[in-house]
C-alpha positions as semicolon CSV with decimal commas, in nm:
position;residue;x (nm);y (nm);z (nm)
1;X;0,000;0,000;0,000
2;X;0,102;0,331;-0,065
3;X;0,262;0,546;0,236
4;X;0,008;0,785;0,357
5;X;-0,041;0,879;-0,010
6;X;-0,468;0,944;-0,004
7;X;-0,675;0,849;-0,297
8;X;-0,731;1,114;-0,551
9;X;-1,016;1,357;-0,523
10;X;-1,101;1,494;-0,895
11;X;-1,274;1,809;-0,749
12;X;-0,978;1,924;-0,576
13;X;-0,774;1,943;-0,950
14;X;-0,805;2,275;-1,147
15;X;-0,872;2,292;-1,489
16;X;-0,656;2,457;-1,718
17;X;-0,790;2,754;-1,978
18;X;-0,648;2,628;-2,325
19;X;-0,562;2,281;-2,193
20;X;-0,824;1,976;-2,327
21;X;-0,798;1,635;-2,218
22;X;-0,893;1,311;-2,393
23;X;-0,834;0,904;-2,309
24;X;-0,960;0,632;-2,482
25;X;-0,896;0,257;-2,495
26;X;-0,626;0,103;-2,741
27;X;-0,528;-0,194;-2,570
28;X;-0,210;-0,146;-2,597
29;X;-0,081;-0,410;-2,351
30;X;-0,427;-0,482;-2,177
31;X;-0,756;-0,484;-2,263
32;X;-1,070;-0,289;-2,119
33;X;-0,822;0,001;-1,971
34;X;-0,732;0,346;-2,085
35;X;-0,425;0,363;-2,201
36;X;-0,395;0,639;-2,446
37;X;-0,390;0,981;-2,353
38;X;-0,383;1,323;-2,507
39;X;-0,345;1,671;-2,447
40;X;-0,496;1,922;-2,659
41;X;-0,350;2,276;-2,648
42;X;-0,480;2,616;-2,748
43;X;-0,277;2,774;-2,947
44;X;-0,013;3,023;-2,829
45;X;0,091;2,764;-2,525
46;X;0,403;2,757;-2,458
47;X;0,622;2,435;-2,367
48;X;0,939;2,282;-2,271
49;X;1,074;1,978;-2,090
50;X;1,353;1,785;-1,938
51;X;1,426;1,408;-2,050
52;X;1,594;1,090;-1,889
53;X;1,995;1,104;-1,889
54;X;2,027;0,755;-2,036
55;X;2,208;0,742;-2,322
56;X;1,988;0,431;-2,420
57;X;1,669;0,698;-2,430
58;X;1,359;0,540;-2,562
59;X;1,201;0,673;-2,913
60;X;0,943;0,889;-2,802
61;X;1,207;1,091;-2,603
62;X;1,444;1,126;-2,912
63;X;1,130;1,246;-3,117
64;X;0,989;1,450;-2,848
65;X;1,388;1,648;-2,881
66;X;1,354;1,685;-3,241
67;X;1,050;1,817;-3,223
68;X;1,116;2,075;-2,933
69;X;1,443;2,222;-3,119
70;X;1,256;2,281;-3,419
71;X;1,102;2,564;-3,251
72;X;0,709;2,502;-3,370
73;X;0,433;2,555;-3,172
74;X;0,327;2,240;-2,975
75;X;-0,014;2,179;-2,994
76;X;-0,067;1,812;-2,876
77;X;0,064;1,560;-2,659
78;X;-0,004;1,212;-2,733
79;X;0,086;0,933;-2,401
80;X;0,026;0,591;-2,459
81;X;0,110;0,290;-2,129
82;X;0,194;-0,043;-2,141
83;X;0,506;0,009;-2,406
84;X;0,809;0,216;-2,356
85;X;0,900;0,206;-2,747
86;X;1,233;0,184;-2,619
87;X;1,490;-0,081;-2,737
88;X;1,315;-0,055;-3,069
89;X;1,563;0,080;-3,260
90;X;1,489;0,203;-3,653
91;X;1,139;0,067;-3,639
92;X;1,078;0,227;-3,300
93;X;1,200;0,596;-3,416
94;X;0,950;0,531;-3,697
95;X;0,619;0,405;-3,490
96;X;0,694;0,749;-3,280
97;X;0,680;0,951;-3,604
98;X;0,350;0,742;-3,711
99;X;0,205;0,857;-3,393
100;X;0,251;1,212;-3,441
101;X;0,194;1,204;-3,828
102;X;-0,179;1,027;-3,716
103;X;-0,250;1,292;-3,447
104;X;-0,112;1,569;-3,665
105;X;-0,379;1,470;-3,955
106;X;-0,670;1,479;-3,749
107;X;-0,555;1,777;-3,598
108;X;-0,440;1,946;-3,924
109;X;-0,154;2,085;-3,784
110;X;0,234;1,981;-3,884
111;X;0,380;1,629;-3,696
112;X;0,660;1,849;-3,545
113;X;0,391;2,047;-3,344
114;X;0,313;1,641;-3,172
115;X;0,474;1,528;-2,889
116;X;0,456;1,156;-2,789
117;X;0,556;0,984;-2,455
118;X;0,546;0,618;-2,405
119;X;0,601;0,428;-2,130
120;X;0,580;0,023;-2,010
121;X;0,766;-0,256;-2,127
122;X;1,130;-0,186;-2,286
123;X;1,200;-0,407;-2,625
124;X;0,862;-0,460;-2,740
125;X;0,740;-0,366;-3,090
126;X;0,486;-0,049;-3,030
127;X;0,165;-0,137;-3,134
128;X;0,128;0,135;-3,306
129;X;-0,215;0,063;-3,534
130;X;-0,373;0,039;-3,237
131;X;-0,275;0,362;-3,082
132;X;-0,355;0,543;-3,410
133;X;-0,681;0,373;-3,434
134;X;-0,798;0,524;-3,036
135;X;-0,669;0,835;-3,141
136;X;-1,075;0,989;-3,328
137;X;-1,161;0,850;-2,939
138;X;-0,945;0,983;-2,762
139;X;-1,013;1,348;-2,949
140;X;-1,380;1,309;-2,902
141;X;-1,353;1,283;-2,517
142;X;-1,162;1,615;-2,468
143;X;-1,223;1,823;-2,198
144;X;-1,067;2,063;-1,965
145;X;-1,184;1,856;-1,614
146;X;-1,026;1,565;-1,706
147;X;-0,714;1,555;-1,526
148;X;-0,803;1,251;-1,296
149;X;-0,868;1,041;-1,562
150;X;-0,525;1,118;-1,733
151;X;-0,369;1,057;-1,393
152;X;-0,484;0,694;-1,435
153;X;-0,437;0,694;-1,796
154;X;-0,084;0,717;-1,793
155;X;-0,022;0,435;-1,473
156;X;0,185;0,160;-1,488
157;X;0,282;0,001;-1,203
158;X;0,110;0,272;-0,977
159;X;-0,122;0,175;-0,746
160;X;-0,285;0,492;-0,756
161;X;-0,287;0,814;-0,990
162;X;-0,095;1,141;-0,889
163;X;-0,202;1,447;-0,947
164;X;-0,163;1,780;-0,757
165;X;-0,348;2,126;-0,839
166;X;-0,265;2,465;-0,651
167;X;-0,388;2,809;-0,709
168;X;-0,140;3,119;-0,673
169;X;-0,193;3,478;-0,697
170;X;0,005;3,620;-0,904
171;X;-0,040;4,039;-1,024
172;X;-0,361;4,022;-0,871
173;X;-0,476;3,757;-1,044
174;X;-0,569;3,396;-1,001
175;X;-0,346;3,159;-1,144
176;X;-0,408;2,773;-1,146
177;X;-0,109;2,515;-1,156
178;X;-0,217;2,133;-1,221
179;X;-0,007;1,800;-1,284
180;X;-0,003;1,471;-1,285
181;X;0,252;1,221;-1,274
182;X;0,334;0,871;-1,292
183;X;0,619;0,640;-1,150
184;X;0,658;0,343;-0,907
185;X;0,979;0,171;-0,996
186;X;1,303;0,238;-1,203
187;X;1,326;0,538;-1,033
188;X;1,662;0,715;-1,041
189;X;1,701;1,062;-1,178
190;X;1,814;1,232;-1,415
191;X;1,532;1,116;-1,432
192;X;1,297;0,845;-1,284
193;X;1,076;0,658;-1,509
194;X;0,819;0,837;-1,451
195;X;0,597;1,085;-1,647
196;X;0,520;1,457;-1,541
197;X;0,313;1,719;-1,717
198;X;0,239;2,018;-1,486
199;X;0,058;2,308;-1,678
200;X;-0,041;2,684;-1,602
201;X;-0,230;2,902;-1,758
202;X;-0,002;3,211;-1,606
203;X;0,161;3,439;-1,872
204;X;0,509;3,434;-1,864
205;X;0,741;3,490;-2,138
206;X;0,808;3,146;-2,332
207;X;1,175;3,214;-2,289
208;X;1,192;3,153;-1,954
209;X;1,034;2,789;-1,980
210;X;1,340;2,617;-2,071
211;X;1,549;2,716;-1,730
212;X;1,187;2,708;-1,550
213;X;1,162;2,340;-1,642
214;X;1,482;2,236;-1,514
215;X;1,500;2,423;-1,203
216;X;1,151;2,253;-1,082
217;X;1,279;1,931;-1,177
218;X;1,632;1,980;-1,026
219;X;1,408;2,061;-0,690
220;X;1,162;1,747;-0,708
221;X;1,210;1,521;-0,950
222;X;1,588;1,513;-0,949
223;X;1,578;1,451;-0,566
224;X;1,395;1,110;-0,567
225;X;1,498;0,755;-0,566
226;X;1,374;0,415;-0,501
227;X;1,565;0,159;-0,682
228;X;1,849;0,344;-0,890
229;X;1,791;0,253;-1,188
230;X;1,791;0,557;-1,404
231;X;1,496;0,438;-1,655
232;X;1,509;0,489;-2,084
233;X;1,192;0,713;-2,091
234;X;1,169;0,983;-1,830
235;X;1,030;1,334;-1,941
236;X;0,918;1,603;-1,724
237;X;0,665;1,859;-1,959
238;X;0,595;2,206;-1,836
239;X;0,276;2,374;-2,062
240;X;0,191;2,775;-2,040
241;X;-0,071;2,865;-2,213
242;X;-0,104;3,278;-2,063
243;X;-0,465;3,247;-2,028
244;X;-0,487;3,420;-1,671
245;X;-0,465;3,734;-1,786
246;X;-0,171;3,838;-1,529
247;X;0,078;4,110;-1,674
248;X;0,323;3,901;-1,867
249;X;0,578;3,794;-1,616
250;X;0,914;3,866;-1,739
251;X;1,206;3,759;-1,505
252;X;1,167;3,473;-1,258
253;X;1,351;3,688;-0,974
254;X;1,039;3,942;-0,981
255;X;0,755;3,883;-0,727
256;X;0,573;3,747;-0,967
257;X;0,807;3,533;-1,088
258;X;0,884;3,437;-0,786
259;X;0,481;3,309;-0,661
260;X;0,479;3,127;-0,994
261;X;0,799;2,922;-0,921
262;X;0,681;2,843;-0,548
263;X;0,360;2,748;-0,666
264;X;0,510;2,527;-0,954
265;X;0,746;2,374;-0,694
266;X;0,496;2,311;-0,464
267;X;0,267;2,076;-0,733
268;X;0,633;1,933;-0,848
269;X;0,752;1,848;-0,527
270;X;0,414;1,668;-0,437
271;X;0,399;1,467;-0,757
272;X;0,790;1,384;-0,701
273;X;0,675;1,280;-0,341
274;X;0,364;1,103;-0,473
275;X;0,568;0,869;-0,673
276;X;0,800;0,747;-0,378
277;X;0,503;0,737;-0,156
278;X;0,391;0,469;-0,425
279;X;0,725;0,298;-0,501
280;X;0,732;-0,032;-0,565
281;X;0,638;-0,260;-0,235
282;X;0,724;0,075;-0,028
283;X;0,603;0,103;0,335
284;X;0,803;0,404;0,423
285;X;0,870;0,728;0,313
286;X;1,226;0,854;0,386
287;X;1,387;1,214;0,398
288;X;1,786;1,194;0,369
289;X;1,901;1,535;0,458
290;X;2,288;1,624;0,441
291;X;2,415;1,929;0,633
292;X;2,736;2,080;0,644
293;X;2,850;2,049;0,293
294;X;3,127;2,202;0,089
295;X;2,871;2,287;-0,175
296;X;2,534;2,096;-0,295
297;X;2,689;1,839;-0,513
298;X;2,877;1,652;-0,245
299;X;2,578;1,679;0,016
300;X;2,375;1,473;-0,280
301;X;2,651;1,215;-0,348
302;X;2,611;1,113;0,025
303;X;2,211;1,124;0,029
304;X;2,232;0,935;-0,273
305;X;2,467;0,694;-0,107
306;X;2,216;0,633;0,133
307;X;1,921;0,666;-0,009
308;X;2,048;0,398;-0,280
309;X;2,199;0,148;0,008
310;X;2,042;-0,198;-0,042
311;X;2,134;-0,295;0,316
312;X;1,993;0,090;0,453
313;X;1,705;0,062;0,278
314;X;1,596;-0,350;0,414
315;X;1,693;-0,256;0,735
316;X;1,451;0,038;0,735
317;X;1,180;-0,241;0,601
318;X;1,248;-0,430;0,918
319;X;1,256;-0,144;1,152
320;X;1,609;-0,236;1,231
321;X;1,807;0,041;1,363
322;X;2,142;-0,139;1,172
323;X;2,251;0,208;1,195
324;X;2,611;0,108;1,086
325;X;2,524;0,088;0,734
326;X;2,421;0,449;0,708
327;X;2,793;0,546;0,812
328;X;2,950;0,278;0,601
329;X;2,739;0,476;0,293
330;X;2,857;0,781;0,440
331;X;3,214;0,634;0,401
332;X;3,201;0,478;0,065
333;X;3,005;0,795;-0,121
334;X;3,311;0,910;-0,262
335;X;3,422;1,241;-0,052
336;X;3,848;1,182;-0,024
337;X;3,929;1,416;0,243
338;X;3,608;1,301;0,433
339;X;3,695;1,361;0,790
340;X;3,484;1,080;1,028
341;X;3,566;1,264;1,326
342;X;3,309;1,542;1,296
343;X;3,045;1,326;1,132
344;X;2,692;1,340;1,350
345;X;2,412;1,132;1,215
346;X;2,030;1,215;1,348
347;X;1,728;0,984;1,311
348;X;1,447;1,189;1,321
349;X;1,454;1,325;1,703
350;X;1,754;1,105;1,818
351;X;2,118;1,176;1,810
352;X;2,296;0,868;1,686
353;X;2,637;0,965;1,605
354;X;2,854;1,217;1,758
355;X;3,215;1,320;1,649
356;X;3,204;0,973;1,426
357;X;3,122;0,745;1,700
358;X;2,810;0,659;1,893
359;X;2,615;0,931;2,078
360;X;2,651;0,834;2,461
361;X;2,298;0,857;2,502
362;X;2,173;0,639;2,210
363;X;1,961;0,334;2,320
364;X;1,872;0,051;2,049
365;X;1,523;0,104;2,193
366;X;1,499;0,477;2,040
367;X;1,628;0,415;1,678
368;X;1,340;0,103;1,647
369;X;1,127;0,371;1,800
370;X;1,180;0,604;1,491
371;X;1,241;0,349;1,261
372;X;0,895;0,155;1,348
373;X;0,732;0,494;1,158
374;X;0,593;0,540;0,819
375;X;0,806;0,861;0,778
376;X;1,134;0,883;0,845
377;X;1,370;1,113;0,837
378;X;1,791;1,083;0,801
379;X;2,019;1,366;0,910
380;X;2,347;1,368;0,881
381;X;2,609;1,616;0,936
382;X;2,955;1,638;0,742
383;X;3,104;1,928;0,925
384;X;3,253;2,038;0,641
385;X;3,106;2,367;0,515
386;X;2,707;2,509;0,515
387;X;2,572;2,393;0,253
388;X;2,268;2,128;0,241
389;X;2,080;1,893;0,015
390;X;1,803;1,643;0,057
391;X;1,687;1,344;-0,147
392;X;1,331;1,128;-0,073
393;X;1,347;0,761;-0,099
394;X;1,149;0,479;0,043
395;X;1,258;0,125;0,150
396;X;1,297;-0,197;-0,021
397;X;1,060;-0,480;0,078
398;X;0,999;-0,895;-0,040
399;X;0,731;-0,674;-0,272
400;X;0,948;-0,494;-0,489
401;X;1,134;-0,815;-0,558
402;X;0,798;-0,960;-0,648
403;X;0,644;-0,718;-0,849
404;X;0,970;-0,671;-1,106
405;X;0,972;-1,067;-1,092
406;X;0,614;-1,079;-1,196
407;X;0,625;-0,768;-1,430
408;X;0,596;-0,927;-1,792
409;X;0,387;-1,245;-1,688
């Protein structure tokens, strides 16, 4: 079950001006399930987006490049589950550019203005007559309200959809911000395998998206983990489409820049959150937090080492405080001049560590106190400068095991 992650509630998500919706059924992988999604956009919305760092990047991401860098105006976004088109090679590239040709025809608009996202099993033939035969279905079922239903349209191993809506205010004006996600396993960034699309209909000048898009991702996204493994088709979408009538914003160090990007972080970072709370067999939700840093980069190569840990991450599934382990990660994360004597390590309210050794005060009893919790949070101090990072994980249970065991069958 998923770690104090509540069900969805469709009335709490925003709708979008200039943002339509549409799902249909293609059975791409299994039958009586929607699994083809698309997102119609107004024209004059604005986009950009941030893709998986594997060098082995499925089609739909190197078509979904392409078709960014030519500079047209995106106008759709077609999602299909249950195939990742990736490992496809040639043939792949070409079922991608099908896609988008299809939706582009009905749409009359040019294929480069199409961008398609897959997701699901790696090495398996898209079917793509399928997908192009939902897609008159999928167009006839647009609406704005329909982000719930594109929450579960894009699922795979989820157990439940993710979505997250806020409203900011912005010039004096109302601005909505709504996303959805999806992502339970593979998750490493840059990127997880996972899926985000987070739109607003703010107006804010399309040349800012590109840096916008990264810098939410670098502070959600790019801060989760559950298994490592850094997956073939991650892609993180932001969509503007300067329907809320706000004066243009213009720099993202204004005031107004600055309540868009909180407001945009805040739906990120709950979507980012939303997929660990629903990792794969997951039954708790950790923070790693690193203090006392040189800079940012080392603090995250000893969260990661934690938060990556095979033997950290079952001992949190048993509630065993096998606190060792966190220190040995500590040790092996790769800092050379690491100095163990001014290490202190916190588990949520108890002082573990002190000066590299144990705290005098630490009892067994506490740490399985803390580590008994759902939510869980790992502090550890380097001593070595101010900076900070944190990273999210969850732990690694019999059920992860059995659900990639069981994946293709």
């Amino acid at each position: 079950m998923p770690v104090n992650f509540p069900a969805l509630d469709p009335a709490q998500l925003s709708s979008i001006a200039g943002v339509r919706i549409g799902t249909a059924e293609a059975g791409v992988r299994k039958a009586n399930r929607k699994d083809v999604t698309v997102f119609l956009l107004d024209e004059g919305a604005s986009v950009a987006g941030v893709f998986t760092s594997n060098r082995f990047c499925a089609a739909p991401v190197q078509v979904c490049r392409e078709h960014l860098a030519a500079g047209s105006a995106v106008r759709a976004l077609v999602i299909n589950t249950g195939n990742a088109n990736a490992g496809t090679g040639a043939p792949g590239l070409a079922h991608a550019r099908q896609t988008c040709d299809a939706l582009a025809g009905l749409l009359q608009c040019q294929p480069d203005q199409i961008l398609p996202f897959s997701t699901g099993v790696i090495m398996e033939p898209l079917p793509v007559e399928r997908i192009v035969a939902s897609l008159p279905a999928a167009l006839a079922s647009a609406q704005p309200a329909r982000w719930a239903q594109a929450a579960e349209g894009i699922m795979t191993t989820d157990t439940l959809p993710k979505a997250a809506s806020v409203q900011v205010q912005v010039g004096g004006k109302t601005v909505s911000i709504t996303g959805i996600s999806k992502g339970a396993g593979m998750i490493r960034p840059n990127m997880a395998t996972m899926l985000g699309f987070v739109a607003t209909d703010a107006c804010i000048d399309p040349a800012l998206l590109p840096a916008l898009v990264k810098h939410l991702a670098d502070g959600s996204f790019n801060r989760i983990t559950i298994d490592g493994d850094t997956s073939t088709n991650d892609s993180f979408m932001l969509i503007a489409t300067h329907q809320a009538s706000n004066a243009p914003i213009t720099a993202l160090d204004s005031a107004d820049g600055q309540a868009l990007v909180q407001g945009l972080m805040q739906v990120a970072r709950q979507l980012a959150h939303a997929i660990v709370r629903d990792g794969e067999g997951a039954t708790k939700f950790i923070t790693v937090q690193v203090d006392g840093g040189r800079n940012g980069e080392e603090c995250r190569q000893v969260a990661y080492a934690i938060a990556h840990s095979p033997l950290v991450k079952t001992a949190f599934f048993a509630s065993d405080p096998n606190l060792g382990r966190i220190l040995a990660a500590v040790g092996y994360a790769g800092i050379e001049d690491l100095d163990q004597g001014l290490i202190e390590l916190h588990l949520d309210d108890v002082h573990v560590v002190t000066q590299g050794g144990r705290h005098p005060q630490y009892r067994e009893e506490d740490g399985q106190r803390v580590m008994k919790g759902s939510e869980i949070t790992v502090r550890v101090g380097l001593g070595r400068g101010t900076a900070s990072d944190t990273v999210w994980t969850c732990d690694l249970s019999h059920e992860y095991v059995t659900i990639n065991a069981d994946y293709r069958s």
